[in-house]
TORLOMAR-363391 format. One line per field, with one value per residue: residue number from 1; residue in one letter; x, y, z of N, C-alpha, C, O, CB in turn. Coordinates in pm, whole numbers, always signed. Glycine has a CB too. Layout:
<sites>
resi: NUM / ...
resn: A / ...
n_u: X / ...
n_v: Y / ...
n_w: Z / ...
ca_u: X / ...
ca_v: Y / ...
ca_w: Z / ...
c_u: X / ...
c_v: Y / ...
c_w: Z / ...
o_u: X / ...
o_v: Y / ...
o_w: Z / ...
cb_u: X / ...
cb_v: Y / ...
cb_w: Z / ...
</sites>
This chain:
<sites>
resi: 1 / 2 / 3 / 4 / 5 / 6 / 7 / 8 / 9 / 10 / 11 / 12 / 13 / 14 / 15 / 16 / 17 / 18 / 19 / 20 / 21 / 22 / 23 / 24 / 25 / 26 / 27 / 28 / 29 / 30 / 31 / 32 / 33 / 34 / 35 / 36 / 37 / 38 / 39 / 40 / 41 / 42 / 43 / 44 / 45 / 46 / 47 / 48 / 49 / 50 / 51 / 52 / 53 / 54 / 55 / 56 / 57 / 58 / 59 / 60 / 61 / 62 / 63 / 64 / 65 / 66 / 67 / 68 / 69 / 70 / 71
resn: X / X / X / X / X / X / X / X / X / X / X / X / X / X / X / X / X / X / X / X / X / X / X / X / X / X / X / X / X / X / X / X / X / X / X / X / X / X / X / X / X / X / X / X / X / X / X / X / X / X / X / X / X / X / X / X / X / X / X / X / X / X / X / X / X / X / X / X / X / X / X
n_u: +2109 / +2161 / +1963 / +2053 / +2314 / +2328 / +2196 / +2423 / +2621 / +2511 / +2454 / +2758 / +2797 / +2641 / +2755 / +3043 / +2990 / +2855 / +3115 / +3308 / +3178 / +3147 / +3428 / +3480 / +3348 / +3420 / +3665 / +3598 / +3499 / +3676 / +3909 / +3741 / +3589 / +3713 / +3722 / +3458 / +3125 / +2916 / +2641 / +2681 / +2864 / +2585 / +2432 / +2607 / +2648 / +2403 / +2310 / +2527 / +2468 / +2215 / +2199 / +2399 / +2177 / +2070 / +2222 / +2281 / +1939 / +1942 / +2078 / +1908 / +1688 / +1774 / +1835 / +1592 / +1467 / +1303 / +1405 / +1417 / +1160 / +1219 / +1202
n_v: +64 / +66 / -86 / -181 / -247 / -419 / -607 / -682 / -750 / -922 / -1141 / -1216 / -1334 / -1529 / -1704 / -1726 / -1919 / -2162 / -2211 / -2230 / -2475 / -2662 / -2711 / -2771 / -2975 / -3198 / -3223 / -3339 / -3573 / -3705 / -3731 / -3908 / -4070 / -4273 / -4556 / -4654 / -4764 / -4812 / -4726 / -4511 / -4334 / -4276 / -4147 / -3965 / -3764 / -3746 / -3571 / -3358 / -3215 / -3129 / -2962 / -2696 / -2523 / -2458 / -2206 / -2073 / -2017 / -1814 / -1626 / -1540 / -1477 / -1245 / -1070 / -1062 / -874 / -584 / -245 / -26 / +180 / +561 / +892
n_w: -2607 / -2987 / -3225 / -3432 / -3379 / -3121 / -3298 / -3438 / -3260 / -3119 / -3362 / -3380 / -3156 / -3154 / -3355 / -3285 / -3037 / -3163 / -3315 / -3116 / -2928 / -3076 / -3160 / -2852 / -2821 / -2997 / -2960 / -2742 / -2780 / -2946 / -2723 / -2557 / -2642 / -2777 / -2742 / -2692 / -2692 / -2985 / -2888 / -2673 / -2832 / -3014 / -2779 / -2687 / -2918 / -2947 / -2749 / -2715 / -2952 / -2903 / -2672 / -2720 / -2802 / -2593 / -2436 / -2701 / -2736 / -2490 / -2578 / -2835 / -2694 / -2541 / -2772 / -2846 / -2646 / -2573 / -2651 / -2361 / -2339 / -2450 / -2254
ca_u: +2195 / +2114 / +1919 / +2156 / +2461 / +2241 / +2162 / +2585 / +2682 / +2440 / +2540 / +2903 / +2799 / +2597 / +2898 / +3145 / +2917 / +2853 / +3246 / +3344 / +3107 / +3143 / +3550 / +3494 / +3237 / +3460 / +3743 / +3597 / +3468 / +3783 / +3957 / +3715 / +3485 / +3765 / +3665 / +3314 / +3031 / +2842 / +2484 / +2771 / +2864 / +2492 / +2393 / +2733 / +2566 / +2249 / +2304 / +2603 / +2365 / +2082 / +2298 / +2397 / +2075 / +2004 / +2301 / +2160 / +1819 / +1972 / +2118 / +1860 / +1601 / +1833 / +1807 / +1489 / +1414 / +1258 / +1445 / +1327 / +1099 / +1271 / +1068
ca_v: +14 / +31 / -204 / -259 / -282 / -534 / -769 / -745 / -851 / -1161 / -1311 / -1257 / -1415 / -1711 / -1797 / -1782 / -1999 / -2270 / -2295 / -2250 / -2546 / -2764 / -2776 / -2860 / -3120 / -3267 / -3282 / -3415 / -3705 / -3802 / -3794 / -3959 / -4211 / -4350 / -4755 / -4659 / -4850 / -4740 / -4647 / -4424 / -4247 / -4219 / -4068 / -3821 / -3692 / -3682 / -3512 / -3262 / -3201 / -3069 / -2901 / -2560 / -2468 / -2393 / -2093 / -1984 / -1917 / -1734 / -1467 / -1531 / -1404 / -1114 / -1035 / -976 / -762 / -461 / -135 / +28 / +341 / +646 / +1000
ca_w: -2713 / -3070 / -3219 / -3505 / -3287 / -3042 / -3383 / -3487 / -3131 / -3084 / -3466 / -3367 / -3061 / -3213 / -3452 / -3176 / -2981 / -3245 / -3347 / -3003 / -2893 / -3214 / -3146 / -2776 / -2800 / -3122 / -2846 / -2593 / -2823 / -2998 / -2640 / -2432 / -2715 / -2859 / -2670 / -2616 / -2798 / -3093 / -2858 / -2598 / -2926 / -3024 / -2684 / -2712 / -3016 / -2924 / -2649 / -2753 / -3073 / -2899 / -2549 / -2773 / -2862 / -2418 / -2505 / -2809 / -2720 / -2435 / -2689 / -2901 / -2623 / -2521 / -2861 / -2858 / -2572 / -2638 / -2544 / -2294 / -2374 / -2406 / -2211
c_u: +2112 / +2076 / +1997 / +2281 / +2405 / +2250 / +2326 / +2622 / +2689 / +2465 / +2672 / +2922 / +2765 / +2695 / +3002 / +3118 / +2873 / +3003 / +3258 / +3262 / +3149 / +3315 / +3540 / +3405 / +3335 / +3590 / +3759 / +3567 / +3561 / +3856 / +3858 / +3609 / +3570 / +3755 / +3555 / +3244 / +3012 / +2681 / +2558 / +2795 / +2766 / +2423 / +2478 / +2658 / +2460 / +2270 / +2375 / +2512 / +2261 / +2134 / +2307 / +2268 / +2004 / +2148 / +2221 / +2026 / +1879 / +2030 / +2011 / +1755 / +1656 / +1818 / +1658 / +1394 / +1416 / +1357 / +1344 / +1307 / +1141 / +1161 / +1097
c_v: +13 / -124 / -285 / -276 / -419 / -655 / -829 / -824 / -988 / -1235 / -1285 / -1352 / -1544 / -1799 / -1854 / -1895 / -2116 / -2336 / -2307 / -2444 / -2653 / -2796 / -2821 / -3056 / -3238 / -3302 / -3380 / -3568 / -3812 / -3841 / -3912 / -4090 / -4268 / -4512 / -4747 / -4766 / -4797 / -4671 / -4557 / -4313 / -4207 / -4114 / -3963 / -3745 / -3646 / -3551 / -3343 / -3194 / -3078 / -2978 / -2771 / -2486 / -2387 / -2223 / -2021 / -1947 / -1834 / -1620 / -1461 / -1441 / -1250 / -997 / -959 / -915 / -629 / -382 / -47 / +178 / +501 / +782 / +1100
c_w: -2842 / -3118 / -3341 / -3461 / -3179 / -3159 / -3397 / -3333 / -3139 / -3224 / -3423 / -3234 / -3088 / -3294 / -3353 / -3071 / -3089 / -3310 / -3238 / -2968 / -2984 / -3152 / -2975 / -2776 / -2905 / -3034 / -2758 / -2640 / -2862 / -2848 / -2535 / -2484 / -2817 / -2843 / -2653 / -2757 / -2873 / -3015 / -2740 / -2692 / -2986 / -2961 / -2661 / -2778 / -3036 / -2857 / -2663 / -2871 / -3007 / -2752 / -2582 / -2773 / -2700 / -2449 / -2590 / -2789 / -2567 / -2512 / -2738 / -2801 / -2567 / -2629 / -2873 / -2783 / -2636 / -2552 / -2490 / -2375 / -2354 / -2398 / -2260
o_u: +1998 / +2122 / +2006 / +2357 / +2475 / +2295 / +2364 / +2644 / +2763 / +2491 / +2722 / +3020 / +2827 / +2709 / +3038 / +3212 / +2846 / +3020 / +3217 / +3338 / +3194 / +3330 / +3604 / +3414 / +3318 / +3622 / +3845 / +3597 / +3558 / +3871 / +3910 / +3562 / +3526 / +3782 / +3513 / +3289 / +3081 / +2616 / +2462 / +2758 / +2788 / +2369 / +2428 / +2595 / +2418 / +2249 / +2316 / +2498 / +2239 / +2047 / +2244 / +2274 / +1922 / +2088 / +2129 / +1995 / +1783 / +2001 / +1962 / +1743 / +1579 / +1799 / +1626 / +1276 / +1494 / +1395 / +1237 / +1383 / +1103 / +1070 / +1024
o_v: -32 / -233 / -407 / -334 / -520 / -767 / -945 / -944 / -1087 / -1355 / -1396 / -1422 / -1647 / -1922 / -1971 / -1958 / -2197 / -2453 / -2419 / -2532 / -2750 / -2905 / -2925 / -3175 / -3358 / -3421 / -3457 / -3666 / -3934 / -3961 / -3985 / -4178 / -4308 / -4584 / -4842 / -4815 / -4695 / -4583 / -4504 / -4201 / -4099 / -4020 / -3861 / -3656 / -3552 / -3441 / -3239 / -3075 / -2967 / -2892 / -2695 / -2370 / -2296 / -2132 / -1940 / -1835 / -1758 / -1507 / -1354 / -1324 / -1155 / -878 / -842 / -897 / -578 / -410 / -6 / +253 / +562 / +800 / +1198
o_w: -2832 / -3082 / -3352 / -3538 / -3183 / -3136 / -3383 / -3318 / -3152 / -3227 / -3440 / -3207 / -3060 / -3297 / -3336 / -3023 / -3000 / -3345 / -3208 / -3006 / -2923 / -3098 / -2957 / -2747 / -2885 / -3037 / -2715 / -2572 / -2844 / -2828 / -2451 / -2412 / -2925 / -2940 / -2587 / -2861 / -2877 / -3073 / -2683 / -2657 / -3041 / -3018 / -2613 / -2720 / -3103 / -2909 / -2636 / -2842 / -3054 / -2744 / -2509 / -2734 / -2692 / -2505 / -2572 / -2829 / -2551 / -2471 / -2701 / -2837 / -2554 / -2607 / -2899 / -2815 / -2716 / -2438 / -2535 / -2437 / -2254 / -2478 / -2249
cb_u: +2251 / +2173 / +1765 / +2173 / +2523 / +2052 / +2071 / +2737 / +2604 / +2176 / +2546 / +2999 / +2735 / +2464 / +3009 / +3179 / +2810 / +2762 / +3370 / +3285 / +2985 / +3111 / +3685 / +3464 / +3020 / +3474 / +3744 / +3458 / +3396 / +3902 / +4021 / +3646 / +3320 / +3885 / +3714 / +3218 / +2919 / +2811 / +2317 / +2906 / +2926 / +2449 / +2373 / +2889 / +2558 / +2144 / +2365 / +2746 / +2272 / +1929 / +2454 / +2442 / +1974 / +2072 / +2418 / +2130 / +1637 / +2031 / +2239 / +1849 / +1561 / +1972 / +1834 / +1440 / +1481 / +1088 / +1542 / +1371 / +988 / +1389 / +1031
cb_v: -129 / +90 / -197 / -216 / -105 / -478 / -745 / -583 / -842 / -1204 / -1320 / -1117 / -1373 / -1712 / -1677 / -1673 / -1921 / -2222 / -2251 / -2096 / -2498 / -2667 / -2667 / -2765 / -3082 / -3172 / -3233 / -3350 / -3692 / -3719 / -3689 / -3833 / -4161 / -4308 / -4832 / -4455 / -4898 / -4872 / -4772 / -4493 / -4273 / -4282 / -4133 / -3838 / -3726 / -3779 / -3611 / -3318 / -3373 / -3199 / -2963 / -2563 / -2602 / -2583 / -2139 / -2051 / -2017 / -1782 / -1460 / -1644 / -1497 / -1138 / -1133 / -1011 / -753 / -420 / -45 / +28 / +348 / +652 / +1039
cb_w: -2678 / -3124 / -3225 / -3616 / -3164 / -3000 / -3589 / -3537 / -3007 / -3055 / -3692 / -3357 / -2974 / -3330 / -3568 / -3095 / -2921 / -3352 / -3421 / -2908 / -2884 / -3429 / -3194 / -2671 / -2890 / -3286 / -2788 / -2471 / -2916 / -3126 / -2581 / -2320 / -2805 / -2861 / -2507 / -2584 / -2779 / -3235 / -2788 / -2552 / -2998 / -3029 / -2579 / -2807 / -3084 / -2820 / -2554 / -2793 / -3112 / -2888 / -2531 / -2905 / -2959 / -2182 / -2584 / -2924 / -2700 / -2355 / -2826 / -2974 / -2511 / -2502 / -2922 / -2917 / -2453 / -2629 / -2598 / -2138 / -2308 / -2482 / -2064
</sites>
């Protein structure tokens, strides 16, 4: 695969993967931390916050495999 067709993929992938992610997590909070405490809604956030980023470096490392050597 080219290597400029490889970079367009993974940002159309990283975007789709940061809205994608951003509207579930923003879902799941209004339905499910609407009675919770204030340190329940800290640990949501923490947690959802820093969760994407195991995804993303999975593209991100796909990204930057080398292609293999052509003979």
């Amino acid at each position: 695969m080219p290597v400029r067709l490889k970079k367009l993929i993974g940002t159309f992938l990283l975007v789709a993967l940061v809205i994608i992610y951003a509207l579930v997590a923003s879902i799941v909070a209004v339905a499910r931390l609407s009675e919770s405490s204030p340190w329940v809604h800290f640990l949501f956030f923490l947690l959802s916050g820093l969760l994407w980023v195991l995804p993303a470096m999975g593209i991100i490392k796909w990204l930057m495999l080398e292609p293999p050597a052509k003979r």
